[in-house]
LUMDRENMI-191795 format. One record per residue: residue number from 1; residue in one letter; chain; x, y, z of N, C-alpha, C in turn. Coordinates in Angstrom, 1 decimal, padded with zeros to 4 digits. Last residue first. Example, Ala and Ser with C-alpha at 12.3 -4.5 7.8 and 13.67 -1.06 7.14 Angstrom:
// residues 2
PT num residu chaine   n_xx   n_yy   n_zz  ca_xx  ca_yy  ca_zz   c_xx   c_yy   c_zz
PT   2      S      A  012.8 -002.2  007.1  013.7 -001.1  007.1  012.9  000.0  007.9
PT   1      A      A  013.2 -005.7  007.8  012.3 -004.5  007.8  013.2 -003.3  007.8
***
This chain:
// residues 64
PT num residu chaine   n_xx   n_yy   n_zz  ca_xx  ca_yy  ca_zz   c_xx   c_yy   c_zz
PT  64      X      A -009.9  007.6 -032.6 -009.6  006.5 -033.3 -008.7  006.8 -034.7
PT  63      X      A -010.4  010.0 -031.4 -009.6  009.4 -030.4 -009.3  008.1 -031.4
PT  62      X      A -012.3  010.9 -033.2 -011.3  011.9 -033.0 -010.3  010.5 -032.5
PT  61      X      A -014.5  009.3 -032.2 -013.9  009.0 -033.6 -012.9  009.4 -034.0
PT  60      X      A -015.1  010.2 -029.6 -014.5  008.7 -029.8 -014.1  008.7 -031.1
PT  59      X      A -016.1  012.7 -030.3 -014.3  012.4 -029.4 -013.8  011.2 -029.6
PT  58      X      A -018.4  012.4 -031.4 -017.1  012.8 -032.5 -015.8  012.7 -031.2
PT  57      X      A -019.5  010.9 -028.8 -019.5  010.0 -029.9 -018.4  011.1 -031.4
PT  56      X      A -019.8  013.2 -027.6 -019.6  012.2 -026.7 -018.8  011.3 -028.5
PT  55      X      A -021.7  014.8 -028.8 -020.4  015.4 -029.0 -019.3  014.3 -028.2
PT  54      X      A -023.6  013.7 -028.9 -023.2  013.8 -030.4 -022.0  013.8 -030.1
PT  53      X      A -024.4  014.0 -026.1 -024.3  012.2 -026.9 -023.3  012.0 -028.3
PT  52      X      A -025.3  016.1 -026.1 -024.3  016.1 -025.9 -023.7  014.4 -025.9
PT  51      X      A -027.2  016.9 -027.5 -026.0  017.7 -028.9 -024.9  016.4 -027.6
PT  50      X      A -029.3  014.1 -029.0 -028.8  014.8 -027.6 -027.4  015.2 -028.0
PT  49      X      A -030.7  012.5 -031.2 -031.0  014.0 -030.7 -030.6  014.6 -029.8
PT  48      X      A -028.5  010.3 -031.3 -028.1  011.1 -032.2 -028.9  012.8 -032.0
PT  47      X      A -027.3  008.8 -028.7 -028.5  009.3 -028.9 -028.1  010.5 -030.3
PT  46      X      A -025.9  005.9 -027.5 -025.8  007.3 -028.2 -027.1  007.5 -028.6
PT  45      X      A -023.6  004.9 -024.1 -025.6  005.2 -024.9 -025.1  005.9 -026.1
PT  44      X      A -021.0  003.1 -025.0 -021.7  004.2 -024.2 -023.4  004.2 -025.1
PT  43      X      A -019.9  000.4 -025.3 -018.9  001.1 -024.3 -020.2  002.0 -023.9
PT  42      X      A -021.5 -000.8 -027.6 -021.1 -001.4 -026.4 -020.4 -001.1 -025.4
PT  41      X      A -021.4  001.8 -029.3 -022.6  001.6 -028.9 -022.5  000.3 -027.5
PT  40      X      A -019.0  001.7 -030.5 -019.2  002.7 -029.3 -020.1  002.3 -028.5
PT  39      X      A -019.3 -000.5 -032.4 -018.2 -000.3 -031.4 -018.9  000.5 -030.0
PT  38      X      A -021.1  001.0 -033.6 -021.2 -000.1 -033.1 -020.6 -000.5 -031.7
PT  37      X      A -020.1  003.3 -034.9 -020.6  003.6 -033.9 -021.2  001.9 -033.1
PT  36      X      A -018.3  001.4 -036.6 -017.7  002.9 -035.6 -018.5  003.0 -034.4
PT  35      X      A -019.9  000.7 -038.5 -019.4 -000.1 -037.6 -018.5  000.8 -036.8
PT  34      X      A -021.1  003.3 -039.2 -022.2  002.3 -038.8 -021.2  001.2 -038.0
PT  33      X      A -018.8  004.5 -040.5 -019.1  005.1 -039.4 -020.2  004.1 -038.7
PT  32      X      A -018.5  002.5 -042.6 -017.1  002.9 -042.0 -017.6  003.2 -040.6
PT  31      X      A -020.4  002.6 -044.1 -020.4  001.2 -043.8 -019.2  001.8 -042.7
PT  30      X      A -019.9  005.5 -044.9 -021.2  005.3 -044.1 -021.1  003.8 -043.4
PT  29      X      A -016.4  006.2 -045.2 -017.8  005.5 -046.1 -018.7  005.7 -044.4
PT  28      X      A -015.3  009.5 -044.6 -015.4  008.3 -044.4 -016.2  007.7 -045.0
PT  27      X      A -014.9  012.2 -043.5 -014.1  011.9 -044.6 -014.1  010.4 -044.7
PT  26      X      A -016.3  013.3 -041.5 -015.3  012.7 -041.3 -014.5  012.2 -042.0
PT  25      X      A -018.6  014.6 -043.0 -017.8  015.1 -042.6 -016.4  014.7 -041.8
PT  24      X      A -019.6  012.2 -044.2 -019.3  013.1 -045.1 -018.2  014.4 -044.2
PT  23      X      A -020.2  010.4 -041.8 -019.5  009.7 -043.1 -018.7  010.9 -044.1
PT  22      X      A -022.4  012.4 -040.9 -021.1  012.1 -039.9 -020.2  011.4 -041.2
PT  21      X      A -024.1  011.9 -042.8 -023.3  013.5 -042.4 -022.2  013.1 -041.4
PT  20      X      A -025.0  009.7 -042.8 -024.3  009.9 -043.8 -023.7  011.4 -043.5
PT  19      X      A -026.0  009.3 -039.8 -024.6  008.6 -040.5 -024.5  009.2 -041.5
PT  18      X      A -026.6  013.0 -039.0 -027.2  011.6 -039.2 -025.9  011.1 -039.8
PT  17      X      A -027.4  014.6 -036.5 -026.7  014.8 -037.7 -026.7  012.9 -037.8
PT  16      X      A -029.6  015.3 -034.9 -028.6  016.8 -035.0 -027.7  016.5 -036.2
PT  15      X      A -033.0  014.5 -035.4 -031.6  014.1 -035.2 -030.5  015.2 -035.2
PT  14      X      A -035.6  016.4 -033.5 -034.7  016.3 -034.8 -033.8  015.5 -034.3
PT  13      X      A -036.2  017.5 -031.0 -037.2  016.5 -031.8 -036.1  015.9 -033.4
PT  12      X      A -033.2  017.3 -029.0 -034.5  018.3 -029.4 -034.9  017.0 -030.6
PT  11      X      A -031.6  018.1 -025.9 -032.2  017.4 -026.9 -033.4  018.2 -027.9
PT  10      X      A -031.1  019.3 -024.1 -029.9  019.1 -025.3 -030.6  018.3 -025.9
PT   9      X      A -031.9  022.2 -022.6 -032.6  021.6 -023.5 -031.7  020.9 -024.1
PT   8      X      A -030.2  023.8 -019.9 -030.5  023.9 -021.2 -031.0  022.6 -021.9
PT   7      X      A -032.9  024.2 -016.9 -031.6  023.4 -017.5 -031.6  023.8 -019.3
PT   6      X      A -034.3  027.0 -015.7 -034.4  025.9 -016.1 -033.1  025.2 -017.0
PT   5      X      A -035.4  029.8 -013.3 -033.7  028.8 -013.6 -034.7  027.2 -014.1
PT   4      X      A -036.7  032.1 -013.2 -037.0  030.8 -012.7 -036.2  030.1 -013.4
PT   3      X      A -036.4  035.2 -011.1 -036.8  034.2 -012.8 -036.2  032.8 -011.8
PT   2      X      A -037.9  037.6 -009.1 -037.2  035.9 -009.6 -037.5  035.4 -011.0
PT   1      X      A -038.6  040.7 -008.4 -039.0  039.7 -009.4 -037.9  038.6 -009.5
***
């Protein structure tokens, strides 16, 4: 019997965490993280439903 190898799923129908959750858990205003991700947004894609877009975008805030 074969199983049949599919990719893991990083996306999913939900956002995984929205500006005011990123604002709340980075200890920041919301006007703080909207021009944050601005920034980003001219360097890379973001996708708030893809974990791995999410996790692309807390390195860049880490790295600021």
């Amino acid at each position: 019997m074969s199983m049949s190898w599919r990719p893991h799923q990083t996306t999913s129908r939900r956002k995984i965490i929205t500006i005011q959750e990123w604002a709340d858990y980075i200890g920041v205003s919301k006007n703080t993280i909207l021009a944050r991700l601005k920034k980003y947004r001219l360097l890379y894609e973001y996708d708030p439903r893809d974990i791995y877009s999410v996790f692309n975008f807390l390195k860049f805030l880490l790295q600021r």
